[in-house]
C-alpha positions, 0 to 999 in steps of 0.5 A: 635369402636367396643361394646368390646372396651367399656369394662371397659370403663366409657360409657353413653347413652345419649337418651332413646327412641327405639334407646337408648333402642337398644343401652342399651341392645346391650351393657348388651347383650356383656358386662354383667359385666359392668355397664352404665349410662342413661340420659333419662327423668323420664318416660323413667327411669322405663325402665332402667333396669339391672346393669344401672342406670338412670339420669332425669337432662339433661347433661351438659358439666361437665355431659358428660366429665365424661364420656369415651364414649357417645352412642348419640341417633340420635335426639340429635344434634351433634352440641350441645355446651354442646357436643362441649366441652365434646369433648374438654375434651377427651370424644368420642361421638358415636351411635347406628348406628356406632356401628352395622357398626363397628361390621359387617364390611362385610354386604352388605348394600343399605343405603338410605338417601333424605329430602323426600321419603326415607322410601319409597324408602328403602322399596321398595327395600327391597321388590323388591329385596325379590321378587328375591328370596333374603333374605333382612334386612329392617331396620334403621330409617325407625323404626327398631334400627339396633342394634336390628338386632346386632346378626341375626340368619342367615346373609341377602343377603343384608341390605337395611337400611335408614338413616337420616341426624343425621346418615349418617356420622355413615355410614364409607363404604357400597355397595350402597348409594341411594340419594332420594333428598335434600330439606332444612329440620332439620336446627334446629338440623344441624343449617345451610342449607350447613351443612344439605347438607355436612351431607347428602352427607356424605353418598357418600363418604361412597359409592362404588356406588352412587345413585342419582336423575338427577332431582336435579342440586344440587346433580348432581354438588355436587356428580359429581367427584363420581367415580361410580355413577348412576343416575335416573329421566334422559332420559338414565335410569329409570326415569317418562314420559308420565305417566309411569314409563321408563327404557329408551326409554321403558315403563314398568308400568303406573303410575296409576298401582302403589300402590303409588300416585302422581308422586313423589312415581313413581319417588321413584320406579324408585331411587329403580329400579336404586339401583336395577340394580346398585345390578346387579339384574334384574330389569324387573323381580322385577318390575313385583311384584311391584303391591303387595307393600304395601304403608307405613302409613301416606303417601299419606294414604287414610284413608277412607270417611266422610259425603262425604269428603274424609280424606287424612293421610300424617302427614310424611309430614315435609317440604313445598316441601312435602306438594307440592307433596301431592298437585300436587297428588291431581290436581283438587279436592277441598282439604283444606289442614292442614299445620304447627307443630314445628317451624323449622324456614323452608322458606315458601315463595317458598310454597306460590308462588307455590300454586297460579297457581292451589290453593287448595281449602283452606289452614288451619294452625296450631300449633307453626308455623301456625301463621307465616305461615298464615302471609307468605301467607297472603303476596302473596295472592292465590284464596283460602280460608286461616284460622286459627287454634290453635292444629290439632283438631281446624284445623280439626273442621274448615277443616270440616266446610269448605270443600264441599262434594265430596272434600279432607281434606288433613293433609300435615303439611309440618313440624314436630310434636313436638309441639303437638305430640310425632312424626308424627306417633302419629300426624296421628293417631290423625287425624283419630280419629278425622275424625271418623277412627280407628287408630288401622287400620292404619297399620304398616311399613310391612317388618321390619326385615329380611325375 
């Protein structure tokens, strides 16, 4: 469905955040003579400008089926009941995403997808491939709408964009598609483990060449029948050993010369090398500029020095496997850890089990979820200190009290943010105010856009 098959069309959109915003606009911008509804809240309504008008109610069935045409912002669950039966009702649902592909059918796009490091991962390529001399679109859930890009004055080379689980079936064909890795995550927006999955790997029917992490036996088995597919983390292609970064049996860059820790982030420049190399590009030649990437915020982002304790930002941290990497990043330092947020309903068995062989100093848990957390972990008992807390600025007064000089107070919530903050960016520049840093020096996502 292309913007000019919305013309006279009873269309919505339905979510008004930056997505929502994109969408609003792409559709005055083609088609100045209609008029649009938005279901947005009320502080989103100021925004709503032009021939559209606002609704603050939250749609129901009856709301949506009034409707030709629902442009869905990507937070909100397809699988909603009050969806379900609009659909019944004849109402199509689309998005911002699947409208931009619909209107360039013949971009060329690296489109990343994975539980975790997918950011990363799409913006290294994206850099890399830029030290190539290419001209490079970064964009999607990485923090630029696509629909921001609807109109370019000069086309890319390539449009490197990722994708999140409530987008990848947006996605009907692109050139590459990178597959980071598959954890449990978002159950609350999928409902099922197996549905996540089947929503994720939509992304390899749309594909002519698959990327995929040899690590995961899951991926492995459930891409196989891919007729074009490349793997990394496996012996034969770029994958980690011996503290470096290997195309084979060639060691091209030790871990501790990348501008990422842990070696997780290695393993995110070797998925970006193999859809590199999957692009016919030389590989070895765009590694050489890999020392001037510049690490996203809210990753693994040191923040600085306190009172002798040094204060670790990885608040994009949303599940306990992500929390793990952190961890193993940081192998024999004293940390206190924060963990906890929205309650997704995410297992925390498997984190509890993993800390015991080499514990943290301390864990300390917060928000919804911080109680069932702590009783988790009270069930499997590990050498270190376990407390409590209500709201991150109680998790980080009792991380203070409690971690020696010379030690690491790490926020790795291991879930999302909702609870307390409007995303996990906001949740991060909380917590360097609160350890005595500017968030204003943060950073931002460098590269957005074409370049």
């Amino acid at each position: 469905m292309r913007i000019a098959d919305l013309a006279g069309r009873r269309v919505a959109v339905w979510g008004f955040g930056r997505e929502g915003r994109a969408a609003l606009a792409a559709l005055q911008a083609r088609l100045p003579d209609s008029t649009f509804t938005v279901f947005c809240n009320r502080a989103e309504a100021e925004g709503v400008r032009g021939a559209a008008h606002a609704v603050t109610t939250q749609p129901d069935a009856a709301a949506l089926s009034a409707f030709d045409v629902v442009i869905k912002s990507p937070g909100i669950s397809a699988y909603r009941p009050e969806i379900i039966d609009a659909q019944h009702n004849g109402t199509r649902f689309t998005s911002g995403t699947a409208l931009w592909f619909a209107e360039h059918p013949e971009a060329r796009v690296i489109a990343v997808t994975g539980t975790k490091g997918k950011s990363t991962v799409t913006a290294l390529i994206a850099h890399l491939l830029r030290a190539l001399g290419r001209r490079v679109a970064l964009a999607g859930n990485i923090g630029l709408p696509l629909l921001e890009l609807l109109d370019p004055p000069a086309l890319p080379d390539w449009w490197v964009v990722e994708l999140s689980s409530f987008q990848t079936r947006a996605a009907p064909r692109v050139e590459i598609g990178v597959v980071n890795n598959l954890y449990e995550e978002h159950l609350d927006w999928h409902g099922t483990r197996e549905r996540y999955a089947a929503d994720k790997l939509a992304l390899a029917d749309a594909a002519r060449t698959l990327v995929v992490n040899a690590l995961q036996p899951e991926l492995v088995t459930r891409t196989a029948a891919h007729s074009h597919r490349a793997t990394f983390g496996d012996p034969v292609g770029w994958h980690v050993a011996d503290g470096a970064v290997c195309r084979g049996p060639l060691r091209t860059v030790d871990i501790a010369d990348l501008p990422l820790p842990g070696e997780h982030n290695a393993l995110n420049v070797c998925a970006a090398l193999t859809a590199i190399e999957a692009a016919g590009e030389d590989t070895l030649a765009a590694l050489r500029s890999i020392g001037t990437f510049r690490a996203l915020p809210h990753r693994l982002q040191t923040l600085g020095e306190r009172g002798g304790i040094t204060w670790i930002d990885d608040s994009i941290a949303t599940t306990p496997q992500a929390t793990l990497e952190a961890l193993a990043s940081l192998a024999g330092r004293a940390v206190t850890v924060l963990v906890g947020g929205h309650e997704r309903g995410l297992d925390w068995r498997a984190f509890a089990r993993a800390v015991q062989p080499d514990p943290p100093h301390a864990i300390v848990t917060m928000g919804a979820n911080g109680a069932r957390i702590a009783g988790v972990l009270r069930d499997a008992p590990g050498v270190y200190q376990l407390r409590a807390a209500a709201t991150l600025a109680d998790a980080v007064a009792v991380a203070r009290e409690i971690t020696p000089r010379g030690g690491v107070i790490l926020l790795s919530p291991g879930a999302p943010s909702f609870d307390q903050f409007r995303d996990y960016a906001e949740r991060g520049r909380a917590f360097a105010g609160l350890g005595g840093f500017d968030p204003d020096e943060l950073g931002e996502i460098a590269g957005l856009g074409i370049l």
